[in-house]
C-alpha positions in Angstrom: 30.4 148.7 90.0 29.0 145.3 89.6 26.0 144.6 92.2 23.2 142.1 92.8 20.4 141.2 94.9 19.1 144.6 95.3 22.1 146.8 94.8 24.4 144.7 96.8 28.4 144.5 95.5 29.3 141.0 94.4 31.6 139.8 97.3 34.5 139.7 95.2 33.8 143.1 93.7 33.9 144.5 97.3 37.3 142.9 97.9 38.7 144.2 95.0 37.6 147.2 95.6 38.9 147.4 99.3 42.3 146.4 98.1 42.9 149.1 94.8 41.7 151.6 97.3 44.9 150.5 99.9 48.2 151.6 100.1 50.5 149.4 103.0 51.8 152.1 105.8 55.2 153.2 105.1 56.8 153.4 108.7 58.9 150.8 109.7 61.2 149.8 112.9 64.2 147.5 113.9 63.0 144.4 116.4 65.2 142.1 118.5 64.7 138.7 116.5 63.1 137.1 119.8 60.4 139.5 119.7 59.6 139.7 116.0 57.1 137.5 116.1 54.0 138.5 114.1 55.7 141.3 112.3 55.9 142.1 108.7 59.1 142.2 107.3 59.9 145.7 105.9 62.5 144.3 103.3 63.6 140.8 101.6 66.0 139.0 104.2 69.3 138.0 102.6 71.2 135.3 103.9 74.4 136.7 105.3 76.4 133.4 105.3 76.3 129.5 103.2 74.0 127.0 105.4 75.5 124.8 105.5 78.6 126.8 107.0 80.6 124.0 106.6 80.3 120.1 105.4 79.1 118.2 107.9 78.3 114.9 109.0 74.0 114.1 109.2 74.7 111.0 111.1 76.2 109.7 113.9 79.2 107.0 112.3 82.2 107.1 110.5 83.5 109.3 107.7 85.7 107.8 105.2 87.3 108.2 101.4 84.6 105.8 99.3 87.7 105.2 97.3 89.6 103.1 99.9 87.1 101.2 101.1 87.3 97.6 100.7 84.7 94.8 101.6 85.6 92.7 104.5 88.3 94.9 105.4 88.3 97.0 109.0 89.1 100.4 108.5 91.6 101.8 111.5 89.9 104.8 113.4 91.6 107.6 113.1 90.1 109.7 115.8 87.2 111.6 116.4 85.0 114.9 115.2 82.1 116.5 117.5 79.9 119.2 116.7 81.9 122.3 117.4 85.1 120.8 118.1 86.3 119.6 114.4 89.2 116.5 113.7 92.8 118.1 113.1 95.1 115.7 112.5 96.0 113.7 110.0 93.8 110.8 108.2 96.2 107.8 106.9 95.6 106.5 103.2 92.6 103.5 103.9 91.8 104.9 108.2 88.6 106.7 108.8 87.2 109.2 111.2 84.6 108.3 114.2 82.1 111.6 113.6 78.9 112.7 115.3 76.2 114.5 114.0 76.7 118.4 113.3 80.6 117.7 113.0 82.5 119.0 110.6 83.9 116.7 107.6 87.3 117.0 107.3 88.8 117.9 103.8 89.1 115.0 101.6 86.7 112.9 103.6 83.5 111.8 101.0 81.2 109.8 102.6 79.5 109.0 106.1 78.2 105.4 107.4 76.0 105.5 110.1 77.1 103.5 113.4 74.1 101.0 112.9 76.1 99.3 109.5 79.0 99.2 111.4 80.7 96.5 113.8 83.8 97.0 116.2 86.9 94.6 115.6 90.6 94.5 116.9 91.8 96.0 113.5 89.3 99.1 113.2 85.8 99.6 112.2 83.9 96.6 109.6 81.0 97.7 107.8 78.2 95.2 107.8 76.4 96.8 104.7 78.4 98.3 101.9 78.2 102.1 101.5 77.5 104.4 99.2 79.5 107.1 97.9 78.6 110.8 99.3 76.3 109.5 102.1 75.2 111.1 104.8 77.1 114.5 104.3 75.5 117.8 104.3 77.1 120.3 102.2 78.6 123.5 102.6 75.5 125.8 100.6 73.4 123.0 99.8 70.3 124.6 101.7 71.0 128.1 101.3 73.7 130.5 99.3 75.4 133.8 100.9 73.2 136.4 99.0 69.7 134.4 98.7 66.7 136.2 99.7 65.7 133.4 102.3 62.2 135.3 103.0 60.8 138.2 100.8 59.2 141.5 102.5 55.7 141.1 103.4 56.6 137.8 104.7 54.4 137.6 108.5 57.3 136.2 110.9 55.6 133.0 112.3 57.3 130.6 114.7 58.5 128.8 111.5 60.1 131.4 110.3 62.2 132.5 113.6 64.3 129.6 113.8 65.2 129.9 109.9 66.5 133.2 110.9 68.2 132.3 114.0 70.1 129.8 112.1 71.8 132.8 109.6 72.8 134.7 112.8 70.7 137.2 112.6 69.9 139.4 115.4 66.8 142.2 114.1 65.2 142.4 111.8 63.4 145.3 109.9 59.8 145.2 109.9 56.7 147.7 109.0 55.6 149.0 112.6 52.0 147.3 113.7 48.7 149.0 112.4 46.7 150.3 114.7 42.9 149.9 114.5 39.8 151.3 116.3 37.0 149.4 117.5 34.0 150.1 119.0 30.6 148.9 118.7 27.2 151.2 118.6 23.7 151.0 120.0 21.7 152.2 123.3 20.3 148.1 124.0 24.3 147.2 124.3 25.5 146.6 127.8 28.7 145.0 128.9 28.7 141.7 129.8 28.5 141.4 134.2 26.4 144.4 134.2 22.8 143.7 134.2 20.2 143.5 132.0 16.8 145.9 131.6 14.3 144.9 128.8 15.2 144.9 125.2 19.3 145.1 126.4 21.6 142.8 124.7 25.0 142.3 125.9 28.1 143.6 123.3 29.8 140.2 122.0 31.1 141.4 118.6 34.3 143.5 120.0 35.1 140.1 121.9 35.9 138.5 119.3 37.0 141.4 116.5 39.9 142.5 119.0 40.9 138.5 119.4 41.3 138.5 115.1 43.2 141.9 115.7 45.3 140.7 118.2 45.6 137.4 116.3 47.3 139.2 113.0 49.4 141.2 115.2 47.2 144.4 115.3 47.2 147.1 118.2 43.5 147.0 119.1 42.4 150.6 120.4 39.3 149.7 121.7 36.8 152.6 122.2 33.8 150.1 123.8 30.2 150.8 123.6 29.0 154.3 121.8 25.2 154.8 122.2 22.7 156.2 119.6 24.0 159.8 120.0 25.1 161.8 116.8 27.2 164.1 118.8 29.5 161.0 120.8 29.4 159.2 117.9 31.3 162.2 115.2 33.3 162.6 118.6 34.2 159.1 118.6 35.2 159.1 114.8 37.2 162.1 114.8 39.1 160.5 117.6 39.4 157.2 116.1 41.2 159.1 112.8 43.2 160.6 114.4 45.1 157.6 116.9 44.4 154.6 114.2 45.4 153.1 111.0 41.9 152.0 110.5 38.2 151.9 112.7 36.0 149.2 112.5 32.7 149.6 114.1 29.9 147.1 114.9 26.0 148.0 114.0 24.7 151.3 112.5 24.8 149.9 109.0 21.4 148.0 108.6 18.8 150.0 106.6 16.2 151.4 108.5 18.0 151.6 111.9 18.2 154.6 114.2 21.2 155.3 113.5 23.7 158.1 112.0 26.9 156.4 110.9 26.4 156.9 106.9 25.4 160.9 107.5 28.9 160.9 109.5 30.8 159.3 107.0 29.7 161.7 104.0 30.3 164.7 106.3 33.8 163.6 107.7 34.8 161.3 104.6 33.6 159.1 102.0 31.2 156.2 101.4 32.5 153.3 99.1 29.6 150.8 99.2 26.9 149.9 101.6 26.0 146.6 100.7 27.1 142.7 100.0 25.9 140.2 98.4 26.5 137.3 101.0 25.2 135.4 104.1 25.1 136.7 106.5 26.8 139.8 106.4 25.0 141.5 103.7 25.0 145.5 105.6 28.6 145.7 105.4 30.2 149.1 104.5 33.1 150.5 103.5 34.3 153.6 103.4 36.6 156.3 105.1 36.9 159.1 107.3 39.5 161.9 107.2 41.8 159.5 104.9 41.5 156.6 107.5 39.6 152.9 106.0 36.3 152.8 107.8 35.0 149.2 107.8 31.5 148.9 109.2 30.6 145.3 110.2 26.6 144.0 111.0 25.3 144.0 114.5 24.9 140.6 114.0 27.2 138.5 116.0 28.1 135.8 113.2 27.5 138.5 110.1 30.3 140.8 112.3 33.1 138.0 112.7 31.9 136.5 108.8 32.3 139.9 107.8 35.8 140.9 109.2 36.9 137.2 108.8 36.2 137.2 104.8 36.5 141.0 104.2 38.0 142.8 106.8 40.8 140.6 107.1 42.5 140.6 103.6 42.4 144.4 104.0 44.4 144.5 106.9 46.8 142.5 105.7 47.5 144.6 102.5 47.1 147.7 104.9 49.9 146.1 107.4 52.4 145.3 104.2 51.6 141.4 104.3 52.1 139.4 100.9 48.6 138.3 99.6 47.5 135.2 100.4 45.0 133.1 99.0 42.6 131.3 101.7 42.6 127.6 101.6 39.9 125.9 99.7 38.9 122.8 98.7 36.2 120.3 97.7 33.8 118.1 100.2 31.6 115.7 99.9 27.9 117.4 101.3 27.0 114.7 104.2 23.6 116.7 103.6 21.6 118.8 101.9 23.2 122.8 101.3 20.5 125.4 100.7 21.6 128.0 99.0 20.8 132.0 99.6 19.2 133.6 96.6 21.2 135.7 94.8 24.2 136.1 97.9 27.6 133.5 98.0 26.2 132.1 101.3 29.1 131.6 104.2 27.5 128.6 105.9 29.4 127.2 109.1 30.7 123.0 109.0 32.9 120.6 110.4 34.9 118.3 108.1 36.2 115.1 108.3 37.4 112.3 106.6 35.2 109.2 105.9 36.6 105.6 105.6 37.1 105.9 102.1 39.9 108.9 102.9 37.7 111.3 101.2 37.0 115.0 102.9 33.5 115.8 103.9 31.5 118.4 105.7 28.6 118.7 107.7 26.7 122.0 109.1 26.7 122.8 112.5 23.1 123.4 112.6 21.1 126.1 112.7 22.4 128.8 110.3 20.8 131.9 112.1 23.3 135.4 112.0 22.8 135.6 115.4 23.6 132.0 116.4 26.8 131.9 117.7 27.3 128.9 118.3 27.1 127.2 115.1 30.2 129.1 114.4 31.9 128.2 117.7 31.1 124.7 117.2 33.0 125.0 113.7 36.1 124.5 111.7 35.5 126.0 108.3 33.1 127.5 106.3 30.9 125.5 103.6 30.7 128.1 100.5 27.0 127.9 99.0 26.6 129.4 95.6 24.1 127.4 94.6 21.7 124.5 96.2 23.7 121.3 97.3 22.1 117.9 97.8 23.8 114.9 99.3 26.9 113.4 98.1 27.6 116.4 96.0 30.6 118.5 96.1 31.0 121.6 97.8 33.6 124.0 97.9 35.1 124.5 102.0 37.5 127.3 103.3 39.3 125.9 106.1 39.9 128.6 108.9 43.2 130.1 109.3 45.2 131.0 112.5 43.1 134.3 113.2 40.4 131.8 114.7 42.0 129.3 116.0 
């Protein structure tokens, strides 16, 4: 195991970890395709037909034989093609075809001009531009083959990727069935928000926005609310939680030193994996499991809990729900100011980019850093990566957030 600062796992090394210690679920169901959305597919997707089906015309104009055309000359119109009611008859040697957009080409038909390079005269149709050969015409196959794999299993079914599928005719699709995680967060001074406060209470935020991820990446959220500081509840609550979910996730309970009895629990029902990461904030993050189910144990901290699940938690449950891998976005800034940098611990700092007049990407903070400011993280728009100390001007590496969070 590599570790730093003080035992902590290398935030990488944790990942890695996570991920060789996951195995995607293995149950899988047929959906209606207008309610697949946010679904793994279960298998590749094979295109069942050419797309093209047909040639067909990508303008409104006139199709033609390049052949016979002749500058100066009208063509004679022959008739007409629509979309979905194609041109039967016959086309005379030097006549062309008035054709809308979507209609089929007829056979022996090469090229399309569009109506704007085109002028009406008693003899027929007069191009005002000459045209060029195999214009205009989308091709039987050109996009897509019968047989291609037109998405690959793992592929998450966004709202791009519906009306791909649509097009091919398909009606269901095959797709793993959604996880289902636990949630619940621990800790006698939590109270619900609209309930009132006694001394040293704190409202819960951090299942707030945990079960909005979840419900984001197309998890079933079972959420189990607040469990107080009782050893007895709380292996109650677990046992429970392994038995209805793919995964728990639980909020507090993992700092050193608290009054708590989460880590006891998880040797006696399960396993522990690691305790510790080296990042900011977030650094009491656990992994681990209980009675074969992924136990992820996030800070109390309301911006070390959503950093936590955003950067860790996340890629987990994607491998867990049979999603393909996918790198987050990052790039390089310009620092509008100065970076520190936490010692020893990849530091997950909170910015808003931009671009300056010089069309160059930069990033400022949103303030204050503190875990348990949330607002700098509601005010923001990616996260500025801090490895080391960062002064003005300099380049910094930014992960743009994803759809989970916005």
């Amino acid at each position: 195991m590599s570790c730093c600062d003080a035992g902590a796992m290398r935030v990488q090394d944790a990942l890695t970890t996570m991920l060789a210690q996951i195995a995607p679920v293995q149950a899988f169901m047929t959906v209606p395709l207008a309610t697949a959305q946010g679904h793994i597919l279960a298998e590749n997707v094979l295109s069942p037909l050419n797309m093209p089906p047909f040639d067909n015309s990508a303008m409104d104009g006139y199709a033609f034989r390049f052949a016979e055309w002749q500058d100066g000359c009208a063509m004679p119109v022959a008739g007409t093609a629509l979309a979905g009611q194609p041109f039967s008859g016959e086309i005379p040697v030097g006549a062309c075809l008035r054709i809308m957009t979507g209609a089929q080409v007829p056979d022996g038909l090469d090229s399309v001009i569009m109506q704007e390079q085109t002028a009406q005269t008693l003899e027929g149709v007069l191009f005002t531009q000459p045209p060029k050969a195999k214009a205009n015409i989308r091709y039987l196959g050109e996009e897509i083959r019968t047989g291609d794999v037109v998405l690959k299993a793992g592929s998450r079914l966004h709202a791009r990727a519906l009306p791909l599928l649509a097009t091919l005719g398909l009606p269901e699709l095959k797709v793993v069935r959604r996880l289902k995680v636990a949630i619940f967060s621990t800790g006698d001074e939590l109270k619900v928000p609209g309930t009132a406060l006694q001394d040293g209470e704190i409202y819960d935020s951090n299942r707030y926005g945990i079960e909005a991820m979840l419900n984001r990446m197309g998890i079933e959220c079972l959420n189990y609310g607040i469990i107080p500081d009782d050893p007895a509840q709380l292996r109650d609550t677990f046992i429970q939680a392994a038995q209805e979910a793919d995964a728990i996730i639980t909020s507090g309970g993992v700092s050193v030193g608290e009054a708590d009895y989460t880590k006891d629990l998880l040797l006696e029902l399960g396993e522990v994996g690691f305790w510790s990461v080296a990042m900011k904030p977030g650094k009491p993050f656990a992994f681990g499991s209980i009675r074969n189910k992924h136990f992820f144990g996030l800070p109390g901290n309301p911006v070390s809990a959503f950093v936590t699940f955003y950067q860790l938690v996340q890629p987990a449950l994607r491998k867990l729900a049979g999603e393909i891998s996918v790198s987050p976005l990052r790039i390089p800034a310009i620092a509008e100011h100065h970076f520190r940098s936490a010692k020893n611990r990849v530091d997950f700092q909170r910015g808003v980019i931009s671009v300056n007049a010089e069309g160059q990407i930069s990033v400022r903070s949103t303030g204050a850093q503190g875990s348990g400011m949330f607002t700098s993280l509601c005010a923001a728009n990616c996260f500025v990566i801090v490895e080391k100390e960062v002064t003005v001007g300099e380049i910094v590496t930014i992960e743009l957030f994803n759809e989970i969070v916005s």
